[in-house]
C-alpha positions as CSV (number, residue, x, y, z in Angstrom):
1,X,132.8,125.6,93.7
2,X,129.9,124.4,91.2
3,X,130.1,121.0,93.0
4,X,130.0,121.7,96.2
5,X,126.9,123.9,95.5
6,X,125.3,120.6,93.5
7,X,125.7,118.8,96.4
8,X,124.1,121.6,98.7
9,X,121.2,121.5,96.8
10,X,120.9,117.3,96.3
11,X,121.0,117.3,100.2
12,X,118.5,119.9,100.8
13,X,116.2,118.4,98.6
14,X,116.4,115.3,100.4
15,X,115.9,116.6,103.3
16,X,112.9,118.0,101.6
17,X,111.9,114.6,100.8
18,X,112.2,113.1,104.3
19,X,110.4,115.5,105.8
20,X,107.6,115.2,103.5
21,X,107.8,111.7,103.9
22,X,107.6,112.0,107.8
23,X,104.8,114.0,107.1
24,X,102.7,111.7,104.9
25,X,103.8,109.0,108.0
26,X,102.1,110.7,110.8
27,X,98.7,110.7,111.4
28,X,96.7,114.6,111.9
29,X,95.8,115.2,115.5
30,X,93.4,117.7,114.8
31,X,90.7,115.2,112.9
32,X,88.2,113.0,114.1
33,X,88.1,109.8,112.4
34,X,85.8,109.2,109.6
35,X,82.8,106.9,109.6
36,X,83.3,103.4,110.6
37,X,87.0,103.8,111.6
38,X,88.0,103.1,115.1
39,X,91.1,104.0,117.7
40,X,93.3,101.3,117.5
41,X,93.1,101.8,121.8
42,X,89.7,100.7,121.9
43,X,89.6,97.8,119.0
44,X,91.9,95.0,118.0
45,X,91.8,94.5,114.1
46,X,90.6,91.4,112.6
47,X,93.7,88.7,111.4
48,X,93.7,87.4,107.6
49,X,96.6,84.4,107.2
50,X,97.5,82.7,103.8
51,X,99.8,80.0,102.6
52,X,102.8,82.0,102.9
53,X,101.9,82.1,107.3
54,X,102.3,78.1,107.1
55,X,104.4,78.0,110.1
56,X,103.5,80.7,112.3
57,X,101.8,81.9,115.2
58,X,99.0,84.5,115.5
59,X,97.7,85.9,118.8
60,X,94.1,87.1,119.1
61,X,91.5,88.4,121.6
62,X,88.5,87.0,122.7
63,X,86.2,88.9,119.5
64,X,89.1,89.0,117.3
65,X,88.3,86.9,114.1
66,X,90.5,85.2,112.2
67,X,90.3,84.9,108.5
68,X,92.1,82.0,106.8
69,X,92.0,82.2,102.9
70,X,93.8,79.7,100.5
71,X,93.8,78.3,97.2
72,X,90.9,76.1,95.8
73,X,92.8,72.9,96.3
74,X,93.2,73.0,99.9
75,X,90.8,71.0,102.1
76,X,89.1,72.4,105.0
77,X,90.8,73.9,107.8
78,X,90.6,71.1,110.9
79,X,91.1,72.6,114.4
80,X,93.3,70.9,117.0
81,X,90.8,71.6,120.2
82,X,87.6,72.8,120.6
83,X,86.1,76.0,122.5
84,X,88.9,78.2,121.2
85,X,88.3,79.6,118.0
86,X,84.3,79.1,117.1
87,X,83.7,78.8,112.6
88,X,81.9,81.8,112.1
89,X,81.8,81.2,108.0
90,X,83.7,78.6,105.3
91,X,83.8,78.5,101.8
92,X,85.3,76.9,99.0
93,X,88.2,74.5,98.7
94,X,89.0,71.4,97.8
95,X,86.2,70.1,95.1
96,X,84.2,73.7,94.4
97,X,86.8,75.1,92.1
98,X,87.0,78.3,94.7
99,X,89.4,79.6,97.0
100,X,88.8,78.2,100.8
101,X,88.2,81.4,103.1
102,X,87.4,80.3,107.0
103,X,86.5,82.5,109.3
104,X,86.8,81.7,112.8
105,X,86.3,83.8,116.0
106,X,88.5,83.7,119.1
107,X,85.9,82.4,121.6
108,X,88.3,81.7,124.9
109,X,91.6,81.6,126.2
110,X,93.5,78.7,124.7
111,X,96.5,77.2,122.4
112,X,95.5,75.3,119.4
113,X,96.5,74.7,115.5
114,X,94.8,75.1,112.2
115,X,95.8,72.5,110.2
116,X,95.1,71.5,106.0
117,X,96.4,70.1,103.3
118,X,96.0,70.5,99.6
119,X,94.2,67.2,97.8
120,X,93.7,66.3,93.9
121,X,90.9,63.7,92.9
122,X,93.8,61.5,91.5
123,X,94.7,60.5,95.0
124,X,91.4,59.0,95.1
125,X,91.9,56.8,91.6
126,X,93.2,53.7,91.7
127,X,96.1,53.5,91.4
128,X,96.6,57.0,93.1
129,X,98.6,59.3,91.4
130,X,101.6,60.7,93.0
131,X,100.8,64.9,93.1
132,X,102.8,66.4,95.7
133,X,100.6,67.5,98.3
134,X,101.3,70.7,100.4
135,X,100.6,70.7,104.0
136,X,99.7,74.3,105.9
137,X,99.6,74.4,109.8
138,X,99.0,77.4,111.9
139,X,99.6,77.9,115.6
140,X,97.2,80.0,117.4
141,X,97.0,81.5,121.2
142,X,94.0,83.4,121.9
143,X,94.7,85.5,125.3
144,X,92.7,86.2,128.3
145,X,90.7,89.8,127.4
């Protein structure tokens, strides 16, 4: 009898748990949003891609921006068509000692890639040396409005 009462109480605290949980999940109806938040209905969030999004594909909005940040060893981003994305911002990279962080803002409807690659100054020496270099590539679709 003692064990089936144990497990009673182990499920109804879980069940405690997930409800709680559930709780914590949902968002109150009966608050207005603080100062500077927005409804996701009337905003679409900016975009922040790293090394580990080599690879992939990000769709924006016209407005959206697009925030590209990766190690200090990278060159800068290159863009595979114009009109598309417009650089709002860059920074660092490859010769500063600082992490490169692009910014760029979907300006039309349009397909392009992003496209870098890390670089060393012994490439540059003669006789180069032979440091692996790491490529990173990004597909990007920004839709009609």
């Amino acid at each position: 009898m003692r064990h089936r009462d144990h497990r009673a109480t182990c499920t109804q605290g879980w069940l405690l748990a997930v409800a709680v949980s559930m709780a914590a999940c949902t968002p109150s109806t009966g608050r207005s949003p603080s100062a500077g938040s927005t409804t996701p209905t009337t905003s679409v969030a900016d975009v922040q891609v790293g090394e580990e999004d080599s690879g992939q594909q990000v769709l924006l909005r016209p407005g959206q921006r697009l925030t590209v940040a990766l190690a200090a060893d990278f060159a800068p981003v290159e863009l595979s068509a114009d009109g598309v994305l417009d650089r709002s911002a860059a920074s660092g990279g490859y010769g500063t000692g600082q992490p490169l962080v692009t910014v760029l803002t979907a300006a039309a409807p349009g397909e392009l890639s992003l496209s870098t690659s890390t670089d060393d100054p012994c490439l540059h020496g003669t006789p180069p040396c032979s440091v692996p270099q790491r490529e990173w590539r990004l597909s990007v679709i920004v839709a009609p409005g």
